[in-house]
C-alpha positions as CSV (number, residue, x, y, z in Angstrom):
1,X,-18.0,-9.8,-81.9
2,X,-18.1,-12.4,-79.1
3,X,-14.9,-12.7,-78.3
4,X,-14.8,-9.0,-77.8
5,X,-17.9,-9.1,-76.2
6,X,-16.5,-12.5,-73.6
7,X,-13.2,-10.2,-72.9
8,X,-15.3,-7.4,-71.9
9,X,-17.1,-9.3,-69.6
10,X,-13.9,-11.1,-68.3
11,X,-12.6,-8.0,-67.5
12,X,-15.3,-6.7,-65.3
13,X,-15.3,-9.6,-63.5
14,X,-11.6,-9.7,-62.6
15,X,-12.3,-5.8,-62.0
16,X,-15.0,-6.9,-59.8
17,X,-12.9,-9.1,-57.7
18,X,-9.8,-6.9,-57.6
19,X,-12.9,-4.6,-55.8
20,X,-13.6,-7.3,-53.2
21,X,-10.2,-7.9,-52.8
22,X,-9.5,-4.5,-51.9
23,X,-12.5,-4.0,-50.0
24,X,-12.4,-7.5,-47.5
25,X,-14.2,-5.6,-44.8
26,X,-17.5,-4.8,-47.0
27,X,-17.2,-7.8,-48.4
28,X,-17.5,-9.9,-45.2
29,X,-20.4,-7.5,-44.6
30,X,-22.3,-9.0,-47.8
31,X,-21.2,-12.3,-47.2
32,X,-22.9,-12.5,-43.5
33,X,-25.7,-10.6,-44.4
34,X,-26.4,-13.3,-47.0
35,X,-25.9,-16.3,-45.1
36,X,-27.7,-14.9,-42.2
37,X,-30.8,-14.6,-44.5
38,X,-30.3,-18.4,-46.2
39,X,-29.7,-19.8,-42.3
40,X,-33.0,-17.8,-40.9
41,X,-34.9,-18.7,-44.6
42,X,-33.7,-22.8,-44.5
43,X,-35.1,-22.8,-40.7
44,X,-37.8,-21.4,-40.9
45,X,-39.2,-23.2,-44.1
46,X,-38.8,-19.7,-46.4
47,X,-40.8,-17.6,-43.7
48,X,-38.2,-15.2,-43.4
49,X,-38.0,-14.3,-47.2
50,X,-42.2,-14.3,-47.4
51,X,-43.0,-10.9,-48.8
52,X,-44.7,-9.9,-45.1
53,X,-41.7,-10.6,-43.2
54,X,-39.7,-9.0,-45.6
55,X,-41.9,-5.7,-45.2
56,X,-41.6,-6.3,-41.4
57,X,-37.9,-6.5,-41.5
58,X,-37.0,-3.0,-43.1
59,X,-39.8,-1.3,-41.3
60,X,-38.3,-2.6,-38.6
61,X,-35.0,-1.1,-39.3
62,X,-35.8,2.7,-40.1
63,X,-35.4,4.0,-36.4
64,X,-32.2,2.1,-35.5
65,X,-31.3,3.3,-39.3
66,X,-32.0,7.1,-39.2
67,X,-29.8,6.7,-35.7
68,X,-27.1,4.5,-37.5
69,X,-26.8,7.2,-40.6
70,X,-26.4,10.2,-38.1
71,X,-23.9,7.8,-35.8
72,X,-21.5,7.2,-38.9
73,X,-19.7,10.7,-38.9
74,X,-20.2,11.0,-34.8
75,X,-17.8,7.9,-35.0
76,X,-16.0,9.0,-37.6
77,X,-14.5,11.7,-36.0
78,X,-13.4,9.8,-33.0
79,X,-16.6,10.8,-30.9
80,X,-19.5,8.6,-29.5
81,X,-22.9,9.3,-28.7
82,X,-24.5,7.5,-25.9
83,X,-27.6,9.7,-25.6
84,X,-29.3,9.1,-29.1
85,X,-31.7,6.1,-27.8
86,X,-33.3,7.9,-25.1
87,X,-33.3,11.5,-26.7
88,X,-35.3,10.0,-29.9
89,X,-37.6,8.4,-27.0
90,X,-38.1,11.6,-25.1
91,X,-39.2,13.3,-28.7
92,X,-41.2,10.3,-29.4
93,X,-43.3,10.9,-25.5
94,X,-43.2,14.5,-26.8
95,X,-44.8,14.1,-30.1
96,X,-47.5,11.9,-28.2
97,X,-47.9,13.6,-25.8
98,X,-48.9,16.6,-28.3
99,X,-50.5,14.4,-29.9
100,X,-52.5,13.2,-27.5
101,X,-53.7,15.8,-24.7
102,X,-52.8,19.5,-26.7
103,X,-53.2,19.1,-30.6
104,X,-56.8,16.8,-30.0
105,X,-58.6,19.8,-27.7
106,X,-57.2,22.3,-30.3
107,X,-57.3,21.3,-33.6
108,X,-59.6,18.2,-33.3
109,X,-60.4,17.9,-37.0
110,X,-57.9,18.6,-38.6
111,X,-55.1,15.2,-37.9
112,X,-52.8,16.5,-40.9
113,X,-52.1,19.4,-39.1
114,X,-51.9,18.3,-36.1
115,X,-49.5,15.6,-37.5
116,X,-47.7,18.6,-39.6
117,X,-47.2,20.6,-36.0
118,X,-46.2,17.5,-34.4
119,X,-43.3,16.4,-36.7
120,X,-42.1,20.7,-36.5
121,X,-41.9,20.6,-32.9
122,X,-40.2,17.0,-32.8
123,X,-37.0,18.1,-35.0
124,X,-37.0,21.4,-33.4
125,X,-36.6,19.5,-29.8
126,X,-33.8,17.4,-31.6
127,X,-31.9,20.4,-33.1
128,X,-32.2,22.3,-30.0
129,X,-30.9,19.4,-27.7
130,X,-27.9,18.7,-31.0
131,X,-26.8,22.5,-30.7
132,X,-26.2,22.4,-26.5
133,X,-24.7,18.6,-26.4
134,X,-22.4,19.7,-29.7
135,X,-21.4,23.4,-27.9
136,X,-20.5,22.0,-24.5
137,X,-18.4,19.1,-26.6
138,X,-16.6,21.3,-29.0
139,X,-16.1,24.5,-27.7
140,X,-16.4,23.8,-23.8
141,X,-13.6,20.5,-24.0
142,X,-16.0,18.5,-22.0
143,X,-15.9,14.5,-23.9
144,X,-18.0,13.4,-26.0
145,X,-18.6,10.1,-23.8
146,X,-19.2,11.9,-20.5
147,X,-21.6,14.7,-22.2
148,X,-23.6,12.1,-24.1
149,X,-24.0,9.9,-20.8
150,X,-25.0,12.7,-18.3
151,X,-27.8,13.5,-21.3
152,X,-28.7,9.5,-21.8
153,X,-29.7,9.9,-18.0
154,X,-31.4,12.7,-18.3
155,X,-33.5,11.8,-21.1
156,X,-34.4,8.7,-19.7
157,X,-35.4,11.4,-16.5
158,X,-37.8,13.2,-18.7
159,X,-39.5,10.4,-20.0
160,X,-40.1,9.8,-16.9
161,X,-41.7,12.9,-16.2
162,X,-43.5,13.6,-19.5
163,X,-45.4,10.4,-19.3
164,X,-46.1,10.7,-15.6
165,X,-45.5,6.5,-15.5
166,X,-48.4,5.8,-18.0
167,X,-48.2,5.1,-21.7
168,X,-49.4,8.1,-24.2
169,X,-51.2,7.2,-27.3
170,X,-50.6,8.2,-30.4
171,X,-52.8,6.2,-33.0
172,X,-54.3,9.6,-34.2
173,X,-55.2,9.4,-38.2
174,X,-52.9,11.4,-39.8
175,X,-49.3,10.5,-37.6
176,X,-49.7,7.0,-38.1
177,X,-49.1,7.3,-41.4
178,X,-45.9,8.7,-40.8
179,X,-44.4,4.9,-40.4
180,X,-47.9,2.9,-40.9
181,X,-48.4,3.9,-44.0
182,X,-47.6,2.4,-47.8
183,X,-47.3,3.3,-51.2
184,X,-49.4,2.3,-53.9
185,X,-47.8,-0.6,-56.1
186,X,-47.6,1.9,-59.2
187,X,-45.9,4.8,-57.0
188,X,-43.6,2.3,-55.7
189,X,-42.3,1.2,-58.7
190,X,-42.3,5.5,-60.2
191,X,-39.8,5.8,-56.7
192,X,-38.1,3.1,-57.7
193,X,-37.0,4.1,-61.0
194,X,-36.3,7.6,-59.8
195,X,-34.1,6.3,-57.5
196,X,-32.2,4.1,-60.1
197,X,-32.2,7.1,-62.4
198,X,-30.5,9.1,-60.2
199,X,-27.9,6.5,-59.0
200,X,-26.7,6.1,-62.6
201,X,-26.7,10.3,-62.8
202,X,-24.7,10.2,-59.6
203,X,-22.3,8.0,-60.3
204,X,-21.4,9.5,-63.6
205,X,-21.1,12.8,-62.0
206,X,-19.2,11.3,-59.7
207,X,-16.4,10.0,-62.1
208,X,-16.7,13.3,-64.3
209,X,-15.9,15.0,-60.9
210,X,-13.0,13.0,-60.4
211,X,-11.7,13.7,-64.0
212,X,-11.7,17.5,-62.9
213,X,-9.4,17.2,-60.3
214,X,-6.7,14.7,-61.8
215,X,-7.8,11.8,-60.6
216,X,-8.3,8.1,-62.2
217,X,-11.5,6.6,-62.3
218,X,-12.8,3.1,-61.9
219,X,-13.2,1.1,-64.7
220,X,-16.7,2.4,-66.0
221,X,-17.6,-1.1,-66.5
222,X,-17.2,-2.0,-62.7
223,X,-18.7,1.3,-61.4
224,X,-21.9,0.0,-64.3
225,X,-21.8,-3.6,-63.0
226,X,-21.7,-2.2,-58.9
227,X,-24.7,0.5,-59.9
228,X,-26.6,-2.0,-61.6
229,X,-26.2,-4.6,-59.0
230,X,-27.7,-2.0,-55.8
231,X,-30.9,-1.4,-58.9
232,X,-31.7,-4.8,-59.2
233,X,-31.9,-4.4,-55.3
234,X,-33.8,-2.2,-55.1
235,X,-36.3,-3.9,-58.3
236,X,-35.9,-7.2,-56.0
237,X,-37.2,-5.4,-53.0
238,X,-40.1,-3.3,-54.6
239,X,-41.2,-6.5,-56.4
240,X,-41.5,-8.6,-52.9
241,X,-43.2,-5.2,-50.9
242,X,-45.7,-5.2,-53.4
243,X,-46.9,-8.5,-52.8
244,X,-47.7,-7.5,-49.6
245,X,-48.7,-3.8,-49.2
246,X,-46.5,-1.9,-50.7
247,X,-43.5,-0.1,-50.2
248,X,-43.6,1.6,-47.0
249,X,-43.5,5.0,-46.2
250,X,-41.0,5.2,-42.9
251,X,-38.4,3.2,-45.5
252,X,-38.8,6.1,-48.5
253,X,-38.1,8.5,-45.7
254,X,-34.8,6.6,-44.3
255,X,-33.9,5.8,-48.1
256,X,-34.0,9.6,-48.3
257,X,-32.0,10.9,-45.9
258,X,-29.6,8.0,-46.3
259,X,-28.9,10.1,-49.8
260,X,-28.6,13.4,-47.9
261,X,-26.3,11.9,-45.4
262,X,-24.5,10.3,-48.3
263,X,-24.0,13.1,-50.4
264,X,-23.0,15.6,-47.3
265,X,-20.2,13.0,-46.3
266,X,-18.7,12.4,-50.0
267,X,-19.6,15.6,-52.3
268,X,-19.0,18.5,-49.8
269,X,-16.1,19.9,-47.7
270,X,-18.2,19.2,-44.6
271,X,-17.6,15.4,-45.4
272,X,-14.3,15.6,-46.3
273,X,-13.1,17.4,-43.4
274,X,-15.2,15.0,-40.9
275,X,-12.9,12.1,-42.1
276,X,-9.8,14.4,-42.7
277,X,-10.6,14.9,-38.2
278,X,-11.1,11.1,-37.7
279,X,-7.7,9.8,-39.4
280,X,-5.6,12.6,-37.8
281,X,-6.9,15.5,-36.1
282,X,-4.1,17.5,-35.3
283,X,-3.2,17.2,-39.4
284,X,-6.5,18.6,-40.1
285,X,-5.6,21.8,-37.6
286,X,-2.6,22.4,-39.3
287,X,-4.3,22.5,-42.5
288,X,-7.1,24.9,-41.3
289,X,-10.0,22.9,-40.6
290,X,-12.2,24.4,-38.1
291,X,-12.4,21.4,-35.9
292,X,-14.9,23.1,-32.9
293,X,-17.3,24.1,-35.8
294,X,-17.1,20.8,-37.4
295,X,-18.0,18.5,-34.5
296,X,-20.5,21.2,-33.6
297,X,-22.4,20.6,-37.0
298,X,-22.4,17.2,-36.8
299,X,-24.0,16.9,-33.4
300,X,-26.8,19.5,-34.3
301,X,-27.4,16.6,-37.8
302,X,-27.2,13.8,-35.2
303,X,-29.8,15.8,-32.7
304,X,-32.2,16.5,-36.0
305,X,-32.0,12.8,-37.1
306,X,-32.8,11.6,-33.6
307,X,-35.8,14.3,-34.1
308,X,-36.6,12.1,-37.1
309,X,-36.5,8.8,-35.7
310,X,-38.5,9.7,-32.8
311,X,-41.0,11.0,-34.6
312,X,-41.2,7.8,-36.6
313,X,-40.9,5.9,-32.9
314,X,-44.1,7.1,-32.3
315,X,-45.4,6.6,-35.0
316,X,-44.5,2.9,-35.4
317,X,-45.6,2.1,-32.0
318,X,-48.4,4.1,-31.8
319,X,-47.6,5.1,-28.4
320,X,-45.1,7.0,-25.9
321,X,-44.2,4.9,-23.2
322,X,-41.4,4.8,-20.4
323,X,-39.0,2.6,-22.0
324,X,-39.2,4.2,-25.3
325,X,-35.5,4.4,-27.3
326,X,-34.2,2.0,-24.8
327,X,-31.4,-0.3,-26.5
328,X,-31.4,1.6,-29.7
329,X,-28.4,4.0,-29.2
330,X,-26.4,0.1,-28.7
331,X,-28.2,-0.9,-32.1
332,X,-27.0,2.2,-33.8
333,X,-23.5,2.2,-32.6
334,X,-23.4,-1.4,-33.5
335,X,-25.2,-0.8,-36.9
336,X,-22.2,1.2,-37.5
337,X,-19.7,-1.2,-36.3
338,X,-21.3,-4.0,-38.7
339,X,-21.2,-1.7,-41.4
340,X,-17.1,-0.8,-41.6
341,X,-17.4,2.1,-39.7
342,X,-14.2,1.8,-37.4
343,X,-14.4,2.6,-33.9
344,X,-10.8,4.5,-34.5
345,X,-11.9,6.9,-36.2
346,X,-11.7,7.6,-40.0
347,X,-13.2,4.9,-41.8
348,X,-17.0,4.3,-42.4
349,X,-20.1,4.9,-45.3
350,X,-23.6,5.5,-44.9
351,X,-24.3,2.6,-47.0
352,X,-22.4,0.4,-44.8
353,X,-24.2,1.8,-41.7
354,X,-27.6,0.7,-43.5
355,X,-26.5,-2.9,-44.1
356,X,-24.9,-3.0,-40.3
357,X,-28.8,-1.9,-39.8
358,X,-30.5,-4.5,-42.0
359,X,-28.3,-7.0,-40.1
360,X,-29.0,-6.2,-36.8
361,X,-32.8,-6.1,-37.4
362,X,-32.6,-9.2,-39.3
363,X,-31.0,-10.9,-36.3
364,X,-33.5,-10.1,-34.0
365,X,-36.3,-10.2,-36.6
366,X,-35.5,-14.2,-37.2
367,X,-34.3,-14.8,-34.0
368,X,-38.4,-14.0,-32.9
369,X,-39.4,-16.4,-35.7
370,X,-37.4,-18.9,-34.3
371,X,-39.2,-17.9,-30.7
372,X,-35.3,-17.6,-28.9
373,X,-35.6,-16.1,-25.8
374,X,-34.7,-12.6,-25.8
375,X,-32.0,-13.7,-23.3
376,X,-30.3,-15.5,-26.1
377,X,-31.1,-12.6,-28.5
378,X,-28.8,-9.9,-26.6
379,X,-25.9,-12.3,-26.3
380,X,-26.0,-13.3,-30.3
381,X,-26.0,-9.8,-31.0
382,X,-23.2,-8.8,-28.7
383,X,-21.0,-11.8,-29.9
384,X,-21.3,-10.6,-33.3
385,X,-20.7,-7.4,-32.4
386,X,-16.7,-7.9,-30.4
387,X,-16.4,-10.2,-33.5
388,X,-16.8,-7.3,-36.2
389,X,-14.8,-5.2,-33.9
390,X,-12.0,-7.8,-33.7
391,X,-11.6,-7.8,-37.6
392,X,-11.7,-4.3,-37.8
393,X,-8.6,-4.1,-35.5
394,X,-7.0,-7.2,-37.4
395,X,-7.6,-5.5,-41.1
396,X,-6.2,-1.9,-39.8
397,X,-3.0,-3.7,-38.4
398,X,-2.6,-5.2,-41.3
399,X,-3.1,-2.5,-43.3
C-alpha cells in the first residue's frame, strides 16, 4: 500500500516537472513573482506579506487587471491598444461627473440607483467607443497602433474638457462600494469554495471534452495536483484578507470576469479563432475565419472592460481628475508581457495576464514601502519589462 501509494506520488512529481519543463516561460513567471515577494518581505521586516498590505496590493491591481484581461487577445491577434488608459479615465470623469452634478439634483436619495445608472452609462460609453475604434480597424484597414493613438489623444482631450481643469468627486454612498467595499469573513470563505468547486468541475469537463474529440489528456494526477495548488491560493489569500477586512469587492469582480475572459478564449470558437489569427493570419483566411468580424468583437470586449475598469477608477479614487488612466494602458500592455503573452502574436492566458498584473502592482506597491523615488520606480519597471520581452524572443527562437 505504500509503495503504491510513494510511486503515485513520484509520478506526479516527475509529471509536474516535465510541466515546468515544458512550460519555462510560466515558470520564470512564478519563480520572479516569488522572489520578488521574499526580497520586498526580507526588506521590509515582513511588511509586505502583513495582511493590510496584502489587501492593498490586489486592490491595487484590479484596474490595471480588468485592462490586462481585455489586452491579452488585443495582443494576441497581432494588434495593440494604446488608448485603454485614457478611455477607462474619461469613463471614470464620466461616471463622476454623473455622479456628482446630474444623479445628486435628481435622485438625491436614492445612492444605489444612482450608482446602478452610473455603472449602465459607464459600460455603454465603453462599448460604444469599442464598436467605432474596432470598425475603423477591421473593416476600414486603418492600424491598430495609429487608431488607438489618435483616440489616446483624444481621450486625454475630453478629460480635459469634462472636468473643466478641476477634480470631480465621487465619494457618494452607494459607488464607493463598488471598489471600497468588503465581504464579510463568512461570504468570503462561501466565494471561496464556490470558486474551488467550480475549478475542479471545470477542469474535469475540460479533460472529458478533450476525450470527445480524440485527444490525450494530462495525467489526472497533475491536472489534480495544478487545481489543487491555485485552491490552496486562493484558501491562502482569503485566510490573510480576513485578517484585515475581508475580501474585497473590486477583486470578486476582476476574479469574475477573469473566468469569462477565460472561458471565451479556451471553450468557444471566438477563442480559438483569436489565436488561430495571431499565429498565422492568412492560414486562418484560408480556413474561413471571418477575421474583420473577429478583431471587431474583440475591440467592442476591450471597450466594455475599459467601461469596467473605469468605473472601478472612480470608485477607488473617489474622484475624477485630469490625469486619470494615465500610465495604465503601459501597465496593461506590460501586465501582459509579464504574463507570456507574446508581443508576436499567438501565444498568451488570462491567467498569465493576472500574475504579469500582480507583479507589476507588487513592484510598485513595495517599491513605495521602501519610499524609492518614483523616478527609480518607472525605470525598475521598464527594465523588467525589455527583460521579459528579450526571453520571449529567445524561447520562440528556440522553439
Amino acid at each position: 500500500m505504500e509503495s503504491t501509494s510513494l510511486a503515485t506520488n513520484q509520478s506526479t512529481m516527475s509529471s509536474l516537472g516535465k510541466w515546468f519543463r515544458r512550460n519555462i516561460q510560466t515558470s520564470m513567471i512564478i519563480i520572479l513573482m516569488v522572489m520578488i515577494w521574499v526580497i520586498f518581505s526580507f526588506l521590509t521586516e515582513g511588511a509586505f506579506l502583513g495582511a493590510q498590505n496584502i489587501s492593498n496590493l490586489f486592490r491595487q491591481m484590479t484596474v490595471t487587471s480588468f485592462l490586462a484581461v481585455g489586452m491579452v487577445l488585443v495582443i494576441v491577434t497581432g494588434g495593440i491598444d494604446l488608448s485603454v488608459g485614457k478611455l477607462a479615465g474619461f469613463i471614470s470623469v464620466v461616471v463622476a461627473y454623473l455622479q456628482a452634478f446630474i444623479w445628486y439634483k435628481m435622485i438625491p436619495d436614492q445612492p444605489i440607483l444612482a450608482a446602478t445608472l452610473s455603472v449602465i452609462v459607464g459600460l455603454a460609453v465603453g462599448v460604444l467607443v469599442g464598436m467605432v475604434q474596432g470598425y475603423i480597424i477591421s473593416y476600414l484597414g486603418v492600424p491598430a497602433f495609429i487608431v488607438t493613438l489618435g483616440f489616446m489623444w483624444i481621450w486625454n482631450g475630453a478629460i480635459l474638457l469634462v472636468t473643466g481643469g478641476r477634480t470631480i468627486p465621487a465619494n457618494q454612498p452607494g459607488f464607493t462600494y463598488i471598489a471600497q467595499g468588503y465581504l464579510p469573513a463568512w461570504v468570503g470563505w462561501v466565494v471561496a469554495a464556490i470558486f474551488i468547486a467550480g475549478m475542479f468541475i471545470t477542469m474535469f469537463m475540460a479533460r472529458q471534452q478533450k476525450r470527445r474529440y480524440g485527444f490525450t489528456p494530462s495525467k489526472l494526477s497533475l491536472d489534480l495536483a495544478k487545481t489543487a495548488l491555485f485552491a490552496s491560493l486562493i484558501i491562502m489569500y482569503v485566510y490573510m484578507v480576513n485578517q484585515f477586512n475581508g475580501v474585497q469587492v473590486p477583486v470578486l469582480l476582476m476574479a469574475f470576469v477573469a473566468l469569462v475572459m477565460s472561458y471565451l478564449s479556451t471553450n468557444t470558437p471566438f477563442g480559438r479563432h483569436a489565436y488561430a489569427l495571431g499565429g498565422n493570419k492568412e492560414a486562418a483566411r484560408l480556413s474561413g475565419i471571418n477575421i474583420k468580424r473577429n478583431v471587431f468583437i474583440i475591440f467592442v470586449l476591450m471597450g466594455l472592460l475599459c467601461g469596467v475598469a473605469g468605473i472601478a477608477l472612480a470608485s477607488y479614487v473617489g474622484y475624477g481628475t485630469i490625469s486619470a488612466g494615465q500610465g495604465y494602458e503601459l501597465d496593461a500592455i506590460a501586465s501582459c508581457i509579464l504574463g507570456g503573452t507574446s508581443p508576436l502574436g499567438g501565444v498568451g492566458t488570462i491567467v498569465g495576464a493576472l500574475i504579469g498584473s500582480l507583479i507589476m502592482s507588487s513592484l510598485t506597491n513595495g517599491l513605495q514601502l521602501l519610499n524609492v523615488q518614483p523616478a527609480w520606480q518607472y525605470i525598475v519597471k521598464g527594465a523588467i519589462l525589455v527583460a521579459a520581452v528579450y526571453v520571449d524572443v529567445y524561447f520562440k527562437k528556440n522553439r
